[in-house]
C-alpha positions as CSV (number, residue, x, y, z in Angstrom):
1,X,0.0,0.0,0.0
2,X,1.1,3.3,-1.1
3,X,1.8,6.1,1.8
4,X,-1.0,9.1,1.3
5,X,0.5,12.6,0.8
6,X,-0.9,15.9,0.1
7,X,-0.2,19.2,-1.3
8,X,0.3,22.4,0.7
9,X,2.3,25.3,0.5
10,X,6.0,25.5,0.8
11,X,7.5,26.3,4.0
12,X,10.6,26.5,5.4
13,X,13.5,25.4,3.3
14,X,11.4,24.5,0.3
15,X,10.1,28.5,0.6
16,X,13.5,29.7,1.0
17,X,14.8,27.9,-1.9
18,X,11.8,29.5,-4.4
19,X,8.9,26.5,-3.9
20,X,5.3,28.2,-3.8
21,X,4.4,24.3,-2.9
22,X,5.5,20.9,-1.7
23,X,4.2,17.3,-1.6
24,X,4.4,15.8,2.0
25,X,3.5,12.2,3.6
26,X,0.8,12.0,5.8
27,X,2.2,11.3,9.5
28,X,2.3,7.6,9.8
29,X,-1.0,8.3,12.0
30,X,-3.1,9.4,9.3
31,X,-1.9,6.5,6.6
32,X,-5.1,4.5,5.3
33,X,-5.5,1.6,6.9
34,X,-6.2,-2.1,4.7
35,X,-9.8,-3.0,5.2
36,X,-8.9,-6.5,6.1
37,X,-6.0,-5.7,8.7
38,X,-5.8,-7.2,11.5
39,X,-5.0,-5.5,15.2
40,X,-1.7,-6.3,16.2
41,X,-1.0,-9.7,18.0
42,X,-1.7,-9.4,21.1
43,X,-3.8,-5.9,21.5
44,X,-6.9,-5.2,20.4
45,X,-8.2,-2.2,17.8
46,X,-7.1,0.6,20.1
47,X,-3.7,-1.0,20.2
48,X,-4.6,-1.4,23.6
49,X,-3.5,-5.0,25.6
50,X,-5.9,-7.4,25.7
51,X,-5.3,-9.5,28.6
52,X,-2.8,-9.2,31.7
53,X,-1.3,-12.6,30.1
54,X,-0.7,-10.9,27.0
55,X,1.0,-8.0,28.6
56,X,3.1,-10.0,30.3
57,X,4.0,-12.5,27.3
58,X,5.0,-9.0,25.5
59,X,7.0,-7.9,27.9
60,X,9.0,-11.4,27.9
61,X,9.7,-10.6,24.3
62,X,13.0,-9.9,23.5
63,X,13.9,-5.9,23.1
64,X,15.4,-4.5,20.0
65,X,18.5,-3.2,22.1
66,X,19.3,-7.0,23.3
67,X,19.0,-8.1,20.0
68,X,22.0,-5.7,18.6
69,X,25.9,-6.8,18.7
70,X,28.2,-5.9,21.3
71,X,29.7,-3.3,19.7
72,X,26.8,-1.9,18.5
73,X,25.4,-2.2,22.1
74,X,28.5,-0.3,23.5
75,X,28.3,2.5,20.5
76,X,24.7,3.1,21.3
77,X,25.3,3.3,25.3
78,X,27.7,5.8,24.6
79,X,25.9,8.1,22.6
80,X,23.2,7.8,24.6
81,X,25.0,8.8,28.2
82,X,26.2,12.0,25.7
83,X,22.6,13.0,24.7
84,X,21.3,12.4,28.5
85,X,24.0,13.8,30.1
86,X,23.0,17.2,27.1
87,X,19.3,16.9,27.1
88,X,17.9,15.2,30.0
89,X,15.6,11.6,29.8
90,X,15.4,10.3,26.2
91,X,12.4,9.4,24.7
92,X,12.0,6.2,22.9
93,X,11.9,7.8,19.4
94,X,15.4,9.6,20.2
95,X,16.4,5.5,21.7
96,X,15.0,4.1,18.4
97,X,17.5,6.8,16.0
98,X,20.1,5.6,18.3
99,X,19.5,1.8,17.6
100,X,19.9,2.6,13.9
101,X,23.1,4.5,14.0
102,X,24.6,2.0,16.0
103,X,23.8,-0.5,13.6
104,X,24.8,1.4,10.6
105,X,28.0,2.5,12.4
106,X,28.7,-1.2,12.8
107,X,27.9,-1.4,9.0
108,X,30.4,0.6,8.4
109,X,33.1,-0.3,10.1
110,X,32.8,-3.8,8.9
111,X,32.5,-2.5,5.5
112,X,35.4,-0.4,6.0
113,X,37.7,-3.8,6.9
114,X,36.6,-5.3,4.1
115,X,37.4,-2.1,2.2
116,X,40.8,-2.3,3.3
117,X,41.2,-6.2,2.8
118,X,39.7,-6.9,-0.7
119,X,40.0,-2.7,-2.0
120,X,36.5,-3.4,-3.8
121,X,34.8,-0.5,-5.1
122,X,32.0,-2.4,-3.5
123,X,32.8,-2.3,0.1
124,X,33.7,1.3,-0.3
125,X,30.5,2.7,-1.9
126,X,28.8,0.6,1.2
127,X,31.3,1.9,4.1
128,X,30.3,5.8,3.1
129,X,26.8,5.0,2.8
130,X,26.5,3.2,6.1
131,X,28.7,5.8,7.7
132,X,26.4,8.8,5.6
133,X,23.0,7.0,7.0
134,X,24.6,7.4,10.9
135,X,25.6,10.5,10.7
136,X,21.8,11.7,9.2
137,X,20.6,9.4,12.3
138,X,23.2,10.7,14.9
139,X,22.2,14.5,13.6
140,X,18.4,13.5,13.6
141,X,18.3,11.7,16.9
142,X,20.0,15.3,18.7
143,X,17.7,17.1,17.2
144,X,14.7,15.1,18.5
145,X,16.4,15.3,21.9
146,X,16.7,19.0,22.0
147,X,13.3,19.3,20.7
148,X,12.0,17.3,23.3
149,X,14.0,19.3,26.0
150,X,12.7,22.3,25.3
151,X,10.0,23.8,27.6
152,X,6.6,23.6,26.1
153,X,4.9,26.6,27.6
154,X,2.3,28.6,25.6
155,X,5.0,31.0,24.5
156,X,7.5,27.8,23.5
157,X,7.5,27.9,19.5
158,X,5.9,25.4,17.7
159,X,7.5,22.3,15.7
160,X,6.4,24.7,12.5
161,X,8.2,27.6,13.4
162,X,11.6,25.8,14.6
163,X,11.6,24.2,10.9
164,X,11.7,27.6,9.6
């Protein structure tokens, strides 16, 4: 299924640049939904958890930080101390960026031994796009972290204006 996006005026970068309008996804919340899909296992249509067996059968399911290598594990612990220790409690978005630029960090550097053992064009076009893809997570997840540390009082900007 295709995502749903929509037309609206340009903003931002897009404005800057000389857009008068831009094509955006919908937020995930708004995609359609298949007729025929079926709740997630274990919740209901609310997302909500069914039982007090199933909540506890999801929460002996495995977490995507255990399932990640050591060194990823021990790159992603260290970034995140850095971003707590800067912005205060992370949020499990800002956790999730970090589980993906650990991975793609460990991409990297195993592309980059390869790189240096076999010299393929191959293994180099992959090292800088893994290392490219951490650094856009790494830059993204700070971002989110910031944002999310920022007081949100009536006179706090919006997520509109600090795009601008």
């Amino acid at each position: 299924m295709k995502r749903a996006t929509f037309a609206r005026t340009a903003h931002g970068n897009a404005k800057r640049g000389g857009r008068t309008a831009v094509v955006e996804s919908k937020p995930w919340a708004e995609q359609p939904v298949a007729a025929n899909a079926a709740p997630p296992i274990g919740r209901n249509g609310q997302g909500q958890v069914r039982s007090s067996e199933e909540a506890a059968r999801l929460a002996s399911l495995p977490r995507p930080t255990r399932k990640l290598p050591k060194e990823a594990r021990a790159y992603r612990s260290s970034r995140a101390v850095e971003l707590e220790r800067k912005h205060g409690r992370l949020s499990k978005g800002v956790g999730a960026m970090l589980d993906g630029e650990a991975c793609a960090w460990l991409a990297g550097n195993r592309a980059a031994l390869r790189a240096a053992e076999t010299g393929a064009r191959e293994d180099i076009a992959a090292m800088t796009a893994a290392f490219e893809c951490a650094r856009a997570l790494s830059k993204d997840a700070w971002s989110l972290a910031a944002f999310e540390a920022e007081p949100k009082g009536d006179d706090a900007p919006t997520h509109e204006e600090l795009a601008e």
